[in-house]
N, C-alpha and C positions, 0 to 999 in steps of 0.2 A: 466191207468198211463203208461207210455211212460219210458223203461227201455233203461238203457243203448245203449244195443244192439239195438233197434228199434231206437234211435238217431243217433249211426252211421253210421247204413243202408240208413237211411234215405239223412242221410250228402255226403255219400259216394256215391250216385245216382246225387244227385245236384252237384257234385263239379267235376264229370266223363261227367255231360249233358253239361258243359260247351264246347263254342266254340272254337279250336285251329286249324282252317282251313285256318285261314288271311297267309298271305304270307308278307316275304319269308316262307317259311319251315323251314331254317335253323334256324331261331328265335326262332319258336314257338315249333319246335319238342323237342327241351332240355326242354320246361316248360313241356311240356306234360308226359315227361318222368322224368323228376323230379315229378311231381305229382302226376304220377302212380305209385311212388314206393311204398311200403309197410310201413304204420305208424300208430302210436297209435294215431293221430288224438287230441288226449288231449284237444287239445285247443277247438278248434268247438263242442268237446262232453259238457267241463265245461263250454261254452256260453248256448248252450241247456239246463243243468242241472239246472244252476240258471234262465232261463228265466220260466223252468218249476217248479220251486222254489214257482214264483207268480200266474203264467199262466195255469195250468198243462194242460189244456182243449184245450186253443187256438193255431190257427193257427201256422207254424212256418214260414211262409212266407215274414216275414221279417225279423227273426232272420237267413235265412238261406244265403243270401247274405254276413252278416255283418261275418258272422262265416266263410266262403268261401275266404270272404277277407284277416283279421286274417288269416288263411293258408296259403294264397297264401305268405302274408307277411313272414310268421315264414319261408316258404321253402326259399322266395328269401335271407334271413339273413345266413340260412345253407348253400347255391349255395355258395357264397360269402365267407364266413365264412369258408368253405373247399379248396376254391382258395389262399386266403391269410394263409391258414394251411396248402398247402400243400397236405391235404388227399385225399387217391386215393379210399377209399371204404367210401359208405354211405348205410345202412341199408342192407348190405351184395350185394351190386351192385356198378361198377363203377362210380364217381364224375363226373360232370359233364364236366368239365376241362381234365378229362382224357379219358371220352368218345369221346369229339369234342376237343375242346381249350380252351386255357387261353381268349381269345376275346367272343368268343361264350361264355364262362362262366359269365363272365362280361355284355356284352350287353343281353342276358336272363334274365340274373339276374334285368338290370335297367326295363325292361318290364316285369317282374313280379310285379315289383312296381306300375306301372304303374294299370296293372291289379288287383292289392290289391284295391286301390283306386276307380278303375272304378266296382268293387264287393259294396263297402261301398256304393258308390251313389245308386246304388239299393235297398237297403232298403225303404219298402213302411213305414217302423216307424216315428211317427208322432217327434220322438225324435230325426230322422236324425240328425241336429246341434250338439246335445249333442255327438252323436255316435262318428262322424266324429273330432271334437274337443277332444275326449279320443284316439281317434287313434294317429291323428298328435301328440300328448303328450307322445303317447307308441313309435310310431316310432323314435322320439327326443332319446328319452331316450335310447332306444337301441342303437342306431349309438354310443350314451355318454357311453355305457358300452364298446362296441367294441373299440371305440379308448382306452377305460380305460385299456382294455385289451392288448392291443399294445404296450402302454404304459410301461407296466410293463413287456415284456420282454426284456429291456433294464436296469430295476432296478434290483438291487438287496437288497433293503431296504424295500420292499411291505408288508406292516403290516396286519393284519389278519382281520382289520376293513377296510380297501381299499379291499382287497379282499372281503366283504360280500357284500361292497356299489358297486363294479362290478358287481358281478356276481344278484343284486339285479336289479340294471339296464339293461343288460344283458339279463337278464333270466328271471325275475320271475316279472317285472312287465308286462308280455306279459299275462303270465295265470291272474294276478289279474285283470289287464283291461277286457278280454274277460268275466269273471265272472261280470264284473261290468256293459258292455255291455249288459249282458244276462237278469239282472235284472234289468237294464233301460226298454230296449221293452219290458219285462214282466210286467210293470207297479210296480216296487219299490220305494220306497219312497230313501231320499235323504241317511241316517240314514243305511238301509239296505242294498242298493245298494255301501255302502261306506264298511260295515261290510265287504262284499263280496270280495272287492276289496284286502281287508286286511288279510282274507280268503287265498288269491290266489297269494299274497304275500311270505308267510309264507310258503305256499307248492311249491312255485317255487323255492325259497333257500333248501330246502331238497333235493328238484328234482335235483337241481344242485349237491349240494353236495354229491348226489346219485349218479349223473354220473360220478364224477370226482372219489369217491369208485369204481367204477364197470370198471373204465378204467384201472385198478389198479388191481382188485382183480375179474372181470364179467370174464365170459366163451365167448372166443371170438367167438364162433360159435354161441351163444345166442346171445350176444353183437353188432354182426352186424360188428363190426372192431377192427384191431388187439388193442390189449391189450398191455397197457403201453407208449400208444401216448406221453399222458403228461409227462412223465420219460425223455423220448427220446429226447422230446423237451425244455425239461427244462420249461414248460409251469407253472407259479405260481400260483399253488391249496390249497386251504386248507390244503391241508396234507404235500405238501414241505412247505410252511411258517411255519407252525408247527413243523415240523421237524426241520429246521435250529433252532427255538426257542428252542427246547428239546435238542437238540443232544449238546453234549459236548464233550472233548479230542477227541481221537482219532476216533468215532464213527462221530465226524462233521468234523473231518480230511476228515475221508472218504468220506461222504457225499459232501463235497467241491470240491472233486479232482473229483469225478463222475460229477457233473454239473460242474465242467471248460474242463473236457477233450471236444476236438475234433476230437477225433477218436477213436473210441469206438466200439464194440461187440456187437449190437443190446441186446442182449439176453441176456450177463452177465448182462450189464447198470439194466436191468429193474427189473433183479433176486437182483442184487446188492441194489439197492434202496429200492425195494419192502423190503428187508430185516432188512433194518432198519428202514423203517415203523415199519414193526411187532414188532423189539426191543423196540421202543419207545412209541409203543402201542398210534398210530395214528390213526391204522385205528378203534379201539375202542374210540378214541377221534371225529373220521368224523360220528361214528354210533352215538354218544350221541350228537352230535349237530343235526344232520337228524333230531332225535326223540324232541329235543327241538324245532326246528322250528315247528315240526307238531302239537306238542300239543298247541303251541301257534295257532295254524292254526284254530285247533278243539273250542277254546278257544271261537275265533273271529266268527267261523259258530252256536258256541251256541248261541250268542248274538242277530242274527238276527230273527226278530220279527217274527215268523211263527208256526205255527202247527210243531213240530218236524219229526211228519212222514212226513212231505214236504222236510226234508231235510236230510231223509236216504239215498236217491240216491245220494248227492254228497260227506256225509260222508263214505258211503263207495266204489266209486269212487276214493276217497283219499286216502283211506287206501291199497287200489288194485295198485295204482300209487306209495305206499312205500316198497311195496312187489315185485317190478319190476326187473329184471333180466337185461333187456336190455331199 
């Protein structure tokens, strides 16, 4: 049986054998170097996990393309996603934008796409069609999270269910498709492969809601970058909507006058905020929804039709993914 660690070894040989030698250089060195950074890989592991769900014996030769794609996709979303944020560290190493430039960042970024795509066609799986038709639907969706996201920092009306149907778009239907991926070439049925998807859903919304906890409350030496981005930026999380909903008098006085200033103390801002998190007992509010999404999550992985020991390795994969630090 084919553990964790022997999937990402494996993933991590394949996706380092790839070719970045085409010219220019200037192009192709930022993906290489965005690729080489250091990551939890998450995604390409839970395509593995459920293909080895059905499969646990066969090949992974065409799972390992479709899983390589999938990455290449998720990093060109972060390139991008750090440009339009502003952020100068990613996974305790310089953004790509501030390594090279804003151009460089942007044009890498659209040939990573490019390169996501041209990963997907190599799949020798007899389900290519199906593959590639769940991508284009994951990729839709995400752009549809991101402008959601954009969106709302312009509002200040953002309701706490616009914020889960972003960050659900956003974020968590990337792990549910890759799960659902994993169990197509595995040979799942329509039924299991759906469970899956719902599976990875469910733990993408915690995941989320885990990072936006740990931007807040993570050890930024763990954490990979500074602590209290979203503070800073007035970025609309689970925990400020929540906040503006709980706080009253003088505590949403406060709370108001910190997100309308424009000149501010790095450091007070985020001691200041963070402080009335705590009063308001948010951030015990953002742990008891984590743990709701996942149980829903567990919920969904009971259901699918298997030998149960077939599916210890992704339960507790998930439960290692809620115990995360950074």
């Amino acid at each position: 049986m084919r553990t964790v660690r022997d999937l990402s070894d494996i993933f991590e040989r394949y996706l380092h054998g790839l070719d970045y030698s085409r010219q220019p250089m200037n192009l192709y060195a930022p993906i290489e170097y965005v690729l080489s950074l250091p990551g939890k890989r998450m995604r390409p592991v839970l395509m593995m996990l459920a293909h080895d769900v059905f499969s646990p014996d066969s090949s992974l030769d065409a799972v390992l393309p479709v899983a390589a794609g999938m990455e290449i996709f998720h990093n060109f979303t972060l390139l991008h996603d750090d440009l339009m944020d502003k952020a100068t560290m990613r996974r305790g190493n310089p953004t790509v934008h501030c390594k090279w430039n804003d151009n460089t960042a942007i044009l890498s970024g659209d040939e990573m796409l490019v390169l996501a795509y041209s990963q997907l066609l190599e799949t020798c799986s007899a389900s290519k069609p199906e593959i590639l038709g769940l991508a284009t639907r994951c990729f839709t969706e995400i752009m549809e999270g991101q402008q959601y996201d954009m969106d709302f920092e312009s509002r200040d009306d953002v309701t706490q269910e616009e914020y889960i149907e972003m960050i659900r778009l956003k974020t968590s239907v990337l792990p549910a498709t890759v799960l659902q991926m994993g169990a197509v070439i595995g040979g799942a049925g329509k039924a299991d492969a759906s469970l899956l998807y719902g599976f990875g859903e469910k733990i993408g919304l915690a995941f989320q809601l885990q990072d936006d906890f740990l931007d807040v409350y993570g050890d930024p030496k763990v954490f990979g970058k500074a602590i209290g981005g979203d503070i800073t930026s007035n970025k609309k999380t689970y925990m400020l909507i929540n906040a503006f909903n709980k706080a009253e008098g003088e505590t949403k006085a406060e709370l108001t006058r910190w997100i309308a200033a424009k000149d501010f103390d790095r450091k007070e801002k985020v001691a200041a905020v963070t402080a009335i998190y705590n009063k308001l007992g948010i951030d015990l509010m953002a742990k008891a929804k984590m743990e709701e999404y996942y149980h829903e999550a567990i919920e969904a992985l009971d259901k699918v039709s298997v030998a149960e020991e077939k599916k210890t390795a992704l339960r507790e994969y998930a439960a290692k993914m809620m115990k995360r630090e950074k």
